[in-house]
NUBA-784697 format. One record per residue (C-alpha): residue number from 1; y, z, x. Coordinates in steps of 0.02 Angstrom, whole numbers, plus 50000, padded with zeros to 5 digits. Layout:
<nodes>
[NUM [Y Z X]]
...
</nodes>
This chain:
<nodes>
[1 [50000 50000 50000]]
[2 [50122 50037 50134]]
[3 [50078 49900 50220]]
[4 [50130 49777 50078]]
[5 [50267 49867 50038]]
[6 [50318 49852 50221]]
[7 [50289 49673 50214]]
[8 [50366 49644 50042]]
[9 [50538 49725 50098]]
[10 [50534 49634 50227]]
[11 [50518 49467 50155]]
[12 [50654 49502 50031]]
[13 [50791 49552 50165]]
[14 [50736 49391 50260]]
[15 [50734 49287 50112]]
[16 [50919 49341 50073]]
[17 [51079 49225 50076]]
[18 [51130 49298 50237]]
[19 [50989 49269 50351]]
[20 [51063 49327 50527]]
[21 [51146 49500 50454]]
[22 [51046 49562 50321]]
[23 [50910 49679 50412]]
[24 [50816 49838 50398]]
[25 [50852 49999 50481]]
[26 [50743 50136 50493]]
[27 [50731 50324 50559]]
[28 [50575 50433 50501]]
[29 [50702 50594 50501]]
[30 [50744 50643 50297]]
[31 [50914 50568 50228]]
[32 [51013 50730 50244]]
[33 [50942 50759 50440]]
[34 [51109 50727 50544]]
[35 [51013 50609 50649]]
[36 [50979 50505 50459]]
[37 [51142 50543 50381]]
[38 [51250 50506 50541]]
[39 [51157 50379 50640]]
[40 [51078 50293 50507]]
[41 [51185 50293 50345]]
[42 [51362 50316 50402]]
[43 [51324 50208 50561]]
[44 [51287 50078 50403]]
[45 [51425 50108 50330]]
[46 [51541 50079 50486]]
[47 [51430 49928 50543]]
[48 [51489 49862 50351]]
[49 [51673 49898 50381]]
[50 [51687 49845 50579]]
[51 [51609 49674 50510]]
[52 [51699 49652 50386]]
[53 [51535 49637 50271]]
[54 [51459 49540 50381]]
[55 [51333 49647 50440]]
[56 [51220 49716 50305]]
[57 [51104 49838 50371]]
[58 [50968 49914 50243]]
[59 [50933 50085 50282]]
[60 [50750 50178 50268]]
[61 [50722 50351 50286]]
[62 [50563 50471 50323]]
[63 [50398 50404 50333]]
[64 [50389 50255 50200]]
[65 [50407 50133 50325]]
[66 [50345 50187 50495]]
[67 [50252 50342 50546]]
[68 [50356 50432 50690]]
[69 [50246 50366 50836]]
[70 [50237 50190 50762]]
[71 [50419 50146 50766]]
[72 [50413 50062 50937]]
[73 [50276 49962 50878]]
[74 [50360 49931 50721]]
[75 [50534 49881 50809]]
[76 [50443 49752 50946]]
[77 [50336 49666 50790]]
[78 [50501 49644 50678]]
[79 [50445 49764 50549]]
[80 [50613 49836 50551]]
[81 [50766 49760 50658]]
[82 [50817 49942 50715]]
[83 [50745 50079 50737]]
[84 [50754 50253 50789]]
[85 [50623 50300 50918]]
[86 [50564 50473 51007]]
[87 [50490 50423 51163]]
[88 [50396 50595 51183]]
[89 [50277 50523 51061]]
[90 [50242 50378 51188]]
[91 [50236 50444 51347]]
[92 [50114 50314 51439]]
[93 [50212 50164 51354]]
[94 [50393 50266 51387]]
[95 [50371 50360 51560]]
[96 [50564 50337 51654]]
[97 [50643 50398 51473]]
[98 [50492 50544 51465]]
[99 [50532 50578 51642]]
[100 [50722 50627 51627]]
[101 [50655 50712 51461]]
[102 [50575 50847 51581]]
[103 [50763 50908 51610]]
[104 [50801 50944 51441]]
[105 [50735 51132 51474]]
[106 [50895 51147 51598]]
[107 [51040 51083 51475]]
[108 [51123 51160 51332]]
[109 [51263 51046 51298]]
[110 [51204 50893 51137]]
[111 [51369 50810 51176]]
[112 [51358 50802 51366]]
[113 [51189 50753 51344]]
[114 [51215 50624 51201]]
[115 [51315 50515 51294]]
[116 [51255 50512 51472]]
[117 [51069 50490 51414]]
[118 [51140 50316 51316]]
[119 [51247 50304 51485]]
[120 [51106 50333 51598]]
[121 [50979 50207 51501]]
[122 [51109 50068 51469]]
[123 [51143 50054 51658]]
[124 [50995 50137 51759]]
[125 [50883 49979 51834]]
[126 [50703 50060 51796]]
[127 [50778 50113 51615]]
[128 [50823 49958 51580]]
[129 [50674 49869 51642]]
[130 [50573 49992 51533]]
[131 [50643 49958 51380]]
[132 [50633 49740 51398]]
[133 [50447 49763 51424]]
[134 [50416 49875 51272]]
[135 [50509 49744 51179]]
[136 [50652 49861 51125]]
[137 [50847 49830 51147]]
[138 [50939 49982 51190]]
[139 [51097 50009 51099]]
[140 [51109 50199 51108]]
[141 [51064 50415 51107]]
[142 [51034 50546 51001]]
[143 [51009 50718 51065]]
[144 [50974 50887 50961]]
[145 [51072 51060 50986]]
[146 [50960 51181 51101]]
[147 [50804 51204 51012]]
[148 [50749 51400 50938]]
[149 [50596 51484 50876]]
[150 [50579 51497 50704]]
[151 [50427 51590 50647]]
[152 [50315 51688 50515]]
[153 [50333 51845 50612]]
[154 [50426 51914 50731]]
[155 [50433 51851 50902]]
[156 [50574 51933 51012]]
[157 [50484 51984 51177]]
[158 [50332 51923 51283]]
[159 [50219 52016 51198]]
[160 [50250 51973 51014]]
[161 [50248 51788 51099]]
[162 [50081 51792 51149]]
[163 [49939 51712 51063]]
[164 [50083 51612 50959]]
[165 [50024 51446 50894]]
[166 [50186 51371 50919]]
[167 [50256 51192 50877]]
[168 [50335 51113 51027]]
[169 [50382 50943 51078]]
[170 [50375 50877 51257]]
[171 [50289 50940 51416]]
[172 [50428 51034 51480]]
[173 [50431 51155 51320]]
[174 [50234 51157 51313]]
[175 [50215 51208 51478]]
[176 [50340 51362 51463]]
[177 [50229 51436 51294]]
[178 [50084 51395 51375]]
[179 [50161 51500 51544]]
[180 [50231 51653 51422]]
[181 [50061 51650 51339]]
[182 [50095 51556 51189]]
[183 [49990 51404 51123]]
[184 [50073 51251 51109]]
[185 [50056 51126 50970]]
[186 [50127 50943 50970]]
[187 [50147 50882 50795]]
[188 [50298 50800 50725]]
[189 [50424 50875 50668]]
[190 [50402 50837 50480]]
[191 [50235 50925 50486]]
[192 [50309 51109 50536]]
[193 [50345 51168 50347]]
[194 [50154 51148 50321]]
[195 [50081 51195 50452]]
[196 [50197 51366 50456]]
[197 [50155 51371 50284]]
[198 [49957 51329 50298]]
[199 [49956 51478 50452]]
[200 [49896 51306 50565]]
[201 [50058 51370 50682]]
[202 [50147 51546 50673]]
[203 [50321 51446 50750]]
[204 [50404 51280 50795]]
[205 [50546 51260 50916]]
[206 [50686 51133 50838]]
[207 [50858 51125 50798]]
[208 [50934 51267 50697]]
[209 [50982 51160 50550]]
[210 [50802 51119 50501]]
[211 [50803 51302 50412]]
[212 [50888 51218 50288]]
[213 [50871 51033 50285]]
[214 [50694 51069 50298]]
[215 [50687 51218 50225]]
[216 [50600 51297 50353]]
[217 [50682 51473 50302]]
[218 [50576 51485 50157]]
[219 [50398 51489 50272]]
[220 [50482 51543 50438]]
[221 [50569 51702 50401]]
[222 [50595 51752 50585]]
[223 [50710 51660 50716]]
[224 [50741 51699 50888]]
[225 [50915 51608 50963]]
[226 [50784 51574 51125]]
[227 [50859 51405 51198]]
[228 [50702 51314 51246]]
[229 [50774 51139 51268]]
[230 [50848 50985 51219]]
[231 [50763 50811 51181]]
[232 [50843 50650 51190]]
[233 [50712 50535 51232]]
[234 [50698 50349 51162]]
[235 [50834 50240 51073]]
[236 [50921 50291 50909]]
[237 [50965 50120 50893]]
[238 [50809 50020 50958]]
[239 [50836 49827 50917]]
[240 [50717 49707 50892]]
[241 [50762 49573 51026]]
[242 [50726 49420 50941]]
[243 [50836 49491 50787]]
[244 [50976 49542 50932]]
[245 [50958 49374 51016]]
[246 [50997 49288 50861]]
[247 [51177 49385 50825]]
[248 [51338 49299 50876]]
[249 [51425 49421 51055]]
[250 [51543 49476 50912]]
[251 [51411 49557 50803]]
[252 [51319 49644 50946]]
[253 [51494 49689 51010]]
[254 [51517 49779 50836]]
[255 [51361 49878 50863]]
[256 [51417 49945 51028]]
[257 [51578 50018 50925]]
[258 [51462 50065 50797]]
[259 [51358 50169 50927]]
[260 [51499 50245 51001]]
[261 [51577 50326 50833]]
[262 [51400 50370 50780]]
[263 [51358 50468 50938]]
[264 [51515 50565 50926]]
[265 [51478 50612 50745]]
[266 [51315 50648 50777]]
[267 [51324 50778 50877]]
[268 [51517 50841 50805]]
[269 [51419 50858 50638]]
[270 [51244 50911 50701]]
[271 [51288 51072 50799]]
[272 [51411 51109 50633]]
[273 [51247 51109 50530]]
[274 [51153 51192 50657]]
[275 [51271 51343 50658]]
[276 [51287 51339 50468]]
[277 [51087 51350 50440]]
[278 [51078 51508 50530]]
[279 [51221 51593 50411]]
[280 [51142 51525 50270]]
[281 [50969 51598 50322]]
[282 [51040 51756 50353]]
[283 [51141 51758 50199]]
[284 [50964 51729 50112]]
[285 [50869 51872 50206]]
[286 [50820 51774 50352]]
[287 [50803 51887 50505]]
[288 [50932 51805 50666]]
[289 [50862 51889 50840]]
[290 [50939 51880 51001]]
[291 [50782 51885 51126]]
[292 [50736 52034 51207]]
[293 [50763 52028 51399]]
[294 [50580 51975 51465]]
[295 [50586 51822 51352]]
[296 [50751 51767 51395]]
[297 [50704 51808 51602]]
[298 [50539 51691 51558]]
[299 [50654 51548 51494]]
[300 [50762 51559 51648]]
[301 [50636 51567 51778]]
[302 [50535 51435 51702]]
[303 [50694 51312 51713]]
[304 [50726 51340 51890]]
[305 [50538 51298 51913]]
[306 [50569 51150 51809]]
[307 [50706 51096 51919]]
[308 [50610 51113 52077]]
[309 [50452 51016 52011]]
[310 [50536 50885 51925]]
[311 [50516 50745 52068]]
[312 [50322 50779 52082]]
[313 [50301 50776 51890]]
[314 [50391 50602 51865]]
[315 [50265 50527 52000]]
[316 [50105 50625 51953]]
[317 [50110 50644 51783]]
[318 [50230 50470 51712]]
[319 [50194 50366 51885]]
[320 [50375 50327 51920]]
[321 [50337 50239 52118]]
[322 [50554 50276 52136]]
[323 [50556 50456 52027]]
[324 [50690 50520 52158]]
[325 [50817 50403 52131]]
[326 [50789 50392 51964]]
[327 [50797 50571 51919]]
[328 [50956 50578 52054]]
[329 [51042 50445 51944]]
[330 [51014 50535 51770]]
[331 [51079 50705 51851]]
[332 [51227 50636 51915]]
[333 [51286 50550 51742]]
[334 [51241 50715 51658]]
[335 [51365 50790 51799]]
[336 [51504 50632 51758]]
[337 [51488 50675 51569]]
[338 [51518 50863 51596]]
[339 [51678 50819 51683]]
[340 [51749 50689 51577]]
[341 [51712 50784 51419]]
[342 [51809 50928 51494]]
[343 [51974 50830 51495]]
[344 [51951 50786 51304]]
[345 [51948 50879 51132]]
[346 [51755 50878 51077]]
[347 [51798 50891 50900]]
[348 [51898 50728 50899]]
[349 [51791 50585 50839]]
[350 [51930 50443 50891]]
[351 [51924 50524 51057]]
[352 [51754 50528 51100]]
[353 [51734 50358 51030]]
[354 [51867 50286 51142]]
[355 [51782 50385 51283]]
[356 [51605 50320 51249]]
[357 [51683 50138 51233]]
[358 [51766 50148 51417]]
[359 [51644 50232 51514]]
[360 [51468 50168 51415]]
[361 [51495 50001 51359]]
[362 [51666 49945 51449]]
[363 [51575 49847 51573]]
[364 [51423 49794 51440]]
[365 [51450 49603 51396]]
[366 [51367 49592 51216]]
[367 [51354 49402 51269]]
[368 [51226 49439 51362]]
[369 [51158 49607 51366]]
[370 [50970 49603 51298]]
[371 [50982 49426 51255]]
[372 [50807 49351 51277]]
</nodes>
């Protein structure tokens, strides 16, 4: 059934008057997710207006389309023209943007992060050669808040850790509970309500906002403000290339602006709802912990390890032959974007837009870039 009504979508936004600019987008997140309602359905809404109408992009959300780990698939065989893709769930096909994923353990900062990982893989040579042979045009980030425990019980110390069955995503984050004494889980994320709720895991690590918008708070009474990461990995606007190949340079240069905006109100709006979830779980009889001192020491001392072990990981476990300069290159545009952004109001949309503009895509040519 989902396969015909893949197809049969499909055929209609093909079939359309406007063959080149009518086109499906697709992120499995829910609707009112930031990463949906801000990269997905506003970013449609300003690809509409910077186009004049010309574009026309079709938004999908959740799962009807595209399971979470089949969106690459589903973005390189023209199921959908863009897509939103989490490389942790393709690590062997996706091992540079897995590789830099390792740091996320040792930065707290969505908006410093958001734009020097689109920074990073819009310019980096192994990045970019990465993404032509998985058949995926790069066009931009995402990047989450610092993820927290939410949980059934409480878990505020080492002890009250251990034995957790606890939701994780990535290596990095997996290895830590593993290290404290926790088990670690990888499911996606739109299988945590159940599987808190089914006693399959006692916690999942995620953004803050998911107590609400996925109304975690009802199953996962308990949450610890632990930072154990953030995760960036993989395209929030994946394009297919033969779709990208066939826009005029004006149309892809209107997705560049498009990306730029979007990344700015991504993460403006997603750390607002982040911060707003944990009121409104408290407000509701949710139970906000700092963590105790031995958890918080476990975090910290597991980062610098991190730190130290990254080279070795990104050539023994994701096979990167150059993982030094690689892993140089993404630390150094994590250290430009810390800079620049402190010379500029982070709440101002224009501003970060005309930031991301200049120093991401200023010296992009959309005549060119990704065209097959």
């Amino acid at each position: 059934m989902k396969k015909f009504l893949t197809t049969t979508l499909l055929a209609g936004v093909l079939a359309s008057p406007a063959l080149a600019t009518d086109f499906i987008a697709n992120t499995f997140y829910d609707a009112q997710h930031p990463l949906a309602k801000y990269g997905y359905t506003e970013w449609a809404e300003i690809v509409k207006d910077l186009s004049g109408g010309d574009l026309a992009p079709q938004v999908f959300t959740g799962t009807v389309l595209l399971a979470p780990r089949a969106t690459m698939q589903g973005i390189r065989d023209n199921v959908v023209q863009v897509g939103h893709h989490a490389a942790i769930y393709t690590p062997s096909d996706l091992p540079v943007a897995n590789a830099v994923q390792e740091l996320g353990f040792n930065y707290s900062d969505p908006l410093a992060a958001i734009f020097a990982v689109a920074d990073f893989s819009m310019h980096n040579a192994a990045q970019l050669a990465e993404w032509q042979d998985q058949g995926i045009v790069y066009l931009g980030a995402y990047a989450t808040p610092p993820y927290i425990l939410m949980c059934a019980e409480p878990v505020r110390t080492l002890a009250e850790l251990k034995g957790k069955r606890i939701r994780t995503a990535g290596s990095a984050v997996s290895a830590w509970v593993e290290a404290a004494g926790g088990i670690p889980v990888n499911v996606p994320s739109s299988e945590m309500y159940t599987g808190i709720e089914r006693g399959t895991l006692d916690c999942a690590t995620n953004a803050a906002n998911d107590l609400v918008d996925r109304s975690l708070m009802e199953v996962a009474e308990h949450t610890t403000l632990l930072p154990t990461g953030m995760y960036w990995s993989g395209p929030n606007w994946g394009f297919n290339p033969g779709f990208w190949s066939g826009l005029t340079a004006e149309q892809r240069g209107v997705f560049m602006q498009a990306s730029a905006r979007s990344m700015a109100r991504m993460i403006i709006n997603y750390t607002a709802q982040a911060e707003a979830a944990l009121e409104t779980a408290r407000d509701k009889g949710g139970n906000i912990y700092e963590p105790e001192a031995d958890l918080l020491a476990s975090v910290e001392e597991f980062r610098a390890k991190t730190l130290d072990g990254v080279y070795d990981k990104a050539t023994e476990t994701y096979g990167l032959s150059d993982a030094k300069p690689v892993i140089d290159d993404f630390r150094a545009t994590m250290d430009k974007w810390t800079a620049l952004l402190a010379e500029v109001d982070t709440s101002d949309e224009d501003a970060l837009t005309e930031l991301a503009m200049s120093e991401i895509y200023g010296d992009i040519d959309p005549a060119t870039y990704g065209v097959e």
